[in-house]
C-alpha positions in Angstrom: 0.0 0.0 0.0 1.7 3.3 -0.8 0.7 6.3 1.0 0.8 9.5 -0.5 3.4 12.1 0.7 0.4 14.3 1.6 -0.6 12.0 4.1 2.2 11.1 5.7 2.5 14.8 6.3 -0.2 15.5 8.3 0.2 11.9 10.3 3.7 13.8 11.4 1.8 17.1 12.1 -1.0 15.1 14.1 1.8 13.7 15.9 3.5 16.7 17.1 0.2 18.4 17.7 -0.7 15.9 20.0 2.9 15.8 21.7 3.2 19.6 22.1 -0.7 19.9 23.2 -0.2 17.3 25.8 2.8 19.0 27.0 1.2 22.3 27.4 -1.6 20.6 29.0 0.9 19.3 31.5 3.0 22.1 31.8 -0.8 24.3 32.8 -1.3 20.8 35.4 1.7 21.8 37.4 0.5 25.6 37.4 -2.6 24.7 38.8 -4.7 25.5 35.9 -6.3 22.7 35.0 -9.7 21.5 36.6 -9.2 18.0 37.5 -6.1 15.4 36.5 -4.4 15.4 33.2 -3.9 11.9 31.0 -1.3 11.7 28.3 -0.4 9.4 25.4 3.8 10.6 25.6 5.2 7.9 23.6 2.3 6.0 22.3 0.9 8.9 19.9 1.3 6.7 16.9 -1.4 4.3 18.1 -4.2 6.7 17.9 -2.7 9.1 14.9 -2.4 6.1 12.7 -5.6 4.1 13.6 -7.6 7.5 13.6 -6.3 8.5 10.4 -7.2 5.7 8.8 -10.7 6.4 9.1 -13.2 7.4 6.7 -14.6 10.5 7.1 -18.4 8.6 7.9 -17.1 6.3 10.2 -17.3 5.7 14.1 -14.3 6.2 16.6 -14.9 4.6 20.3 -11.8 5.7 21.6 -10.1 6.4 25.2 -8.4 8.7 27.2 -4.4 8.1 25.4 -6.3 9.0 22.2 -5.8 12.5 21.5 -4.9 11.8 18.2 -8.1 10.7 17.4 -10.2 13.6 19.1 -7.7 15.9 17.1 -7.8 14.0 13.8 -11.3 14.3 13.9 -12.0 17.7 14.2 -12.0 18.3 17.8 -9.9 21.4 18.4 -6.6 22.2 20.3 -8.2 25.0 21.5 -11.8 23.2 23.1 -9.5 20.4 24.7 -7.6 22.9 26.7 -10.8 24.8 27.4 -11.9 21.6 28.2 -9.4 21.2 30.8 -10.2 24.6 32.1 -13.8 23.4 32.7 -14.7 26.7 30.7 -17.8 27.7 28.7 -16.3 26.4 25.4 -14.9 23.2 26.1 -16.1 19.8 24.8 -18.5 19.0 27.6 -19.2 22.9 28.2 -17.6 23.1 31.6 -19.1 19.7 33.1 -16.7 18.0 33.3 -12.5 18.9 33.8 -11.3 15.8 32.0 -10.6 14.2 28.6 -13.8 11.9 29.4 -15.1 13.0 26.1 -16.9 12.5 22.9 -18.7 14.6 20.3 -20.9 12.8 17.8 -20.8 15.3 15.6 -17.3 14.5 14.9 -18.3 10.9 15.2 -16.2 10.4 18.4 -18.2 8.3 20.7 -17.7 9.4 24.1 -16.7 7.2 27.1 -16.5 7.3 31.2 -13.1 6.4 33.0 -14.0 2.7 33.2 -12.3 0.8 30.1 -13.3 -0.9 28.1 -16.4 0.1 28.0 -16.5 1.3 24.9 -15.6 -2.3 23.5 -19.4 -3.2 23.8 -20.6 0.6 23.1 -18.5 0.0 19.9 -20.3 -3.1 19.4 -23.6 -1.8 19.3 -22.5 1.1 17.0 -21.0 -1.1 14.6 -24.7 -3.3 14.4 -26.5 -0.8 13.9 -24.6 -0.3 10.4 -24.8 -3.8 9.9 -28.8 -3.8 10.3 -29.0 -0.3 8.1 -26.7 -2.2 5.5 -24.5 1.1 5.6 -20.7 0.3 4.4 -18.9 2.3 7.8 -16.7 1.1 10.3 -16.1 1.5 14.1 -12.7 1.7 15.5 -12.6 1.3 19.6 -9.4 1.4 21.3 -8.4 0.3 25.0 -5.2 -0.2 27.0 -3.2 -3.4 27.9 -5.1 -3.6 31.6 -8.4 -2.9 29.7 -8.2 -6.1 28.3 -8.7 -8.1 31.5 -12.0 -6.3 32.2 -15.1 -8.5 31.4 -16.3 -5.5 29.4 -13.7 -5.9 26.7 -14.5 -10.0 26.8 -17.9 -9.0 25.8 -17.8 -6.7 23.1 -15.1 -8.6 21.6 -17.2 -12.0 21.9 -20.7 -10.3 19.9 -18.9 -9.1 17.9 -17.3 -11.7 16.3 -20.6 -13.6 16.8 -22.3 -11.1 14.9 -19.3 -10.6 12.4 -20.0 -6.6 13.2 -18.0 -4.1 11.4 -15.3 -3.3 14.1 -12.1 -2.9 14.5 -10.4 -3.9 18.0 -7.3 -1.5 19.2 -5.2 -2.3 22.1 -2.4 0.8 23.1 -0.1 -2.5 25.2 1.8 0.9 26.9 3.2 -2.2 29.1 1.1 -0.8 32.5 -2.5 -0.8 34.0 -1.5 2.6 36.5 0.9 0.5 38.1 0.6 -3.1 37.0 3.0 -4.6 34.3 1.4 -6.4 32.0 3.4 -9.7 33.4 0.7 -9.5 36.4 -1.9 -8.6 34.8 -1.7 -12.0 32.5 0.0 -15.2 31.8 0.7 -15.0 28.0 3.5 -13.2 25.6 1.0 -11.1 23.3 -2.2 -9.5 24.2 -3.4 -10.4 20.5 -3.8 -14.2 21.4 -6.8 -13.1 23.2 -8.5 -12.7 19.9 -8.0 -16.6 19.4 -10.8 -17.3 21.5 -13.3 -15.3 19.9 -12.3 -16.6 16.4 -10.9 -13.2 15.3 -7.5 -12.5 13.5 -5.3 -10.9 16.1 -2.5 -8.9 14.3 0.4 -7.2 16.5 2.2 -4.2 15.2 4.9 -1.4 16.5 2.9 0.9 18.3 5.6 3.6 17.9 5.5 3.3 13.9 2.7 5.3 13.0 2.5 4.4 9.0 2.8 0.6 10.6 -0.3 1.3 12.4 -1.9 3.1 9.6 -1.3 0.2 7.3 -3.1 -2.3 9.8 -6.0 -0.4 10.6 -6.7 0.6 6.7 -6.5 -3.0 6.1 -8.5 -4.3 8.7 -11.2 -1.5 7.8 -11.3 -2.5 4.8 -12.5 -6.0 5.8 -14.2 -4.9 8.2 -16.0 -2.3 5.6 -17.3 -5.3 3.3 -18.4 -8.1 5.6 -15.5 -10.4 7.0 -15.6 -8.8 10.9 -13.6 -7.9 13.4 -9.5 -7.8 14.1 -8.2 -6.6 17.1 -5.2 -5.2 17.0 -2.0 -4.8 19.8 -0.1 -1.8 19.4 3.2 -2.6 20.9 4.4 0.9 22.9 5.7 2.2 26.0 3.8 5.0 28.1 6.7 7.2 28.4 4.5 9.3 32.0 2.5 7.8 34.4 -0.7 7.0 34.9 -1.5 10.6 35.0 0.5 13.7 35.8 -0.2 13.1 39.5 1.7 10.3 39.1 5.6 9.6 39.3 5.9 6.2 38.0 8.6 5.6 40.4 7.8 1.7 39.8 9.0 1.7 36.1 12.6 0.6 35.9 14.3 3.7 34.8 16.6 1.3 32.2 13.3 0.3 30.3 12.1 4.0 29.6 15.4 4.9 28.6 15.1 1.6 26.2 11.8 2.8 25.0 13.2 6.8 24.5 15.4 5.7 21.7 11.6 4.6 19.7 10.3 7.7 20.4 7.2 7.5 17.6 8.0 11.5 16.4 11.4 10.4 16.2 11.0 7.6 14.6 8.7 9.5 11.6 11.3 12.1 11.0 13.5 9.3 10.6 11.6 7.7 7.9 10.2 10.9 6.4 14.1 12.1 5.7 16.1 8.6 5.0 12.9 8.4 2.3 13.5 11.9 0.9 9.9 12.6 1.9 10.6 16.1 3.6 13.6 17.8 4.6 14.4 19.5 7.6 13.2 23.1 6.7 9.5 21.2 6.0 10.0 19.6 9.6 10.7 22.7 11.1 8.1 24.6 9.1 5.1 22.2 10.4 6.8 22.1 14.3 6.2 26.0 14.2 2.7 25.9 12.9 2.0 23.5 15.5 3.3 25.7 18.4 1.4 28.8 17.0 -1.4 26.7 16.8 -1.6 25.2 20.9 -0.1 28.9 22.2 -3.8 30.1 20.1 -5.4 27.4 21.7 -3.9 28.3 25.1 -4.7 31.7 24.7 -8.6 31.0 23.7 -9.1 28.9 26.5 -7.9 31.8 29.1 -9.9 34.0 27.4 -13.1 32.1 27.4 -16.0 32.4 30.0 -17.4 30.2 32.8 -20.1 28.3 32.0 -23.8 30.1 33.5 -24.3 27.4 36.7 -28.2 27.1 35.2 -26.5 25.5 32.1 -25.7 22.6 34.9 -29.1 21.4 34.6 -29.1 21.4 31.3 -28.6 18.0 28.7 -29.8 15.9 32.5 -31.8 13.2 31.5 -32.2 11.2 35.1 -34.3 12.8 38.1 -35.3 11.1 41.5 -38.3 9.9 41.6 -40.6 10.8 44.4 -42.3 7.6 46.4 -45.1 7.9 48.9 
């Protein structure tokens, strides 16, 4: 499959917009700025750039909180993800909620709570619903390594496959559930034989390769797109912070992150965008600069923006208590 040199542009930019927004949203953690915690993808931002670029513009993402990539690549901007964080007026959930628990269907990102995988099932029904309609789309859900043990991701996965829906199964393997390496959390080499049991392929790829990722998840759409089913596939990365900013990570080995630093995904796409006489430096530079113009924009908008109006809290509140005599 050859990808155009177009497209492997704007994967690069996707991934430095999400590497530099991230960092600015941790840098405005540690000033106090930011509402509630702050969750990153350093290190793993091919997994979501590639698999949410791979997308057609009609289809469904069910992703997680390490996908900025995906929230980005679809159309959800820099500048409402660090209002969002500000809990202002103008961000994602209109000041409900401080987080990146997000979604906006107009986008076609479907949006998720902090429990994963959840949106394995959610993903599931999505994905039968164009099956029943007879509409030609896809659904890509995405989940860590930990989300995998959850009886959540057992059950989308298994109706699924039953129902030969058209889904696509991501696992971003960033080696840790908050603190648990993924030798404790279970007692084989490769997530991906858990597809086995739900007669799915099960594919593994380098989760800091982004045009490796690409190339899975355009092929697996593409079955996916014209009747065969599901794949699930394990991204193979290393998340390069903690859990969240609040957390040190003082139980990774400090060897294995240095091991994992020299496969930095961004540096790994210059690499391959250079050796391949794709772009030269100048273009590098050129898109690195429109990236930070674009977050200090985004920064600056989110400042500026208002509170939301406390009525606006009862607003889009579709449970009430119910009064019994």
């Amino acid at each position: 499959m050859e990808i155009k040199k177009d497209d492997l542009l704007q994967m690069y930019y996707y991934l430095k917009l999400t590497r530099r927004l991230e960092d600015r949203v941790t840098s405005l953690y540690h000033q106090g700025k930011i509402m509630g915690g702050a969750w990153t993808s350093n290190g793993t931002e091919a997994v979501s750039v590639g698999y949410g670029y791979a997308l057609e513009k009609d289809d469904i993402a069910a992703p997680y909180f390490r996908d900025m990539g995906v929230f980005l690549i679809r159309g959800i901007s820099a500048k409402r993800i660090i209002a969002q964080y500000f809990g202002k007026k103008t961000g994602v959930t209109g000041g409900k909620e401080g987080n990146v628990h997000i979604g906006d269907m107009k986008y076609g990102v479907v949006g998720f709570p902090s429990h994963l995988a959840d949106n394995y099932p959610v993903g599931a029904g999505v994905a039968l619903a164009f099956k029943i309609r007879g509409e030609k789309k896809v659904v890509a859900a995405c989940t860590g390594d930990g989300g995998t043990s959850r009886g959540d991701f057992h059950e989308g996965m298994n109706f699924a496959s039953v129902r030969k829906l058209p889904i696509v199964f991501f696992c971003n393997n960033n080696q840790y559930a908050y603190s648990t390496p993924l030798r404790l959390q279970m007692n084989i080499k490769d997530v991906a034989e858990r597809a086995a049991a739900y007669g799915m392929p099960g594919k593994i790829v380098d989760g800091n390769n982004v045009v490796e990722v690409y190339m899975a998840a355009k092929e697996a759409y593409e079955v996916a797109r014209n009747g065969g089913g599901p794949t699930f596939i394990e991204c193979k990365t290393m998340r390069m912070h903690g859990h969240s900013e609040h957390d040190s990570a003082k139980y990774v080995p400090r060897e294995l992150l240095e091991e994992w630093k020299k496969k930095d995904p961004i540096t790994n796409m210059e690499r391959y965008l250079t050796e391949k006489n794709i772009a030269g430096k100048e273009e590098l530079d050129g898109i690195d600069s429109r990236v930070k113009k674009e977050i200090d924009e985004a920064e600056a908008f989110a400042e500026e923006s208002p509170y939301p109006d406390p009525a606006d809290g009862l607003k889009g509140v579709y449970a009430t208590s119910v009064e019994t005599r």
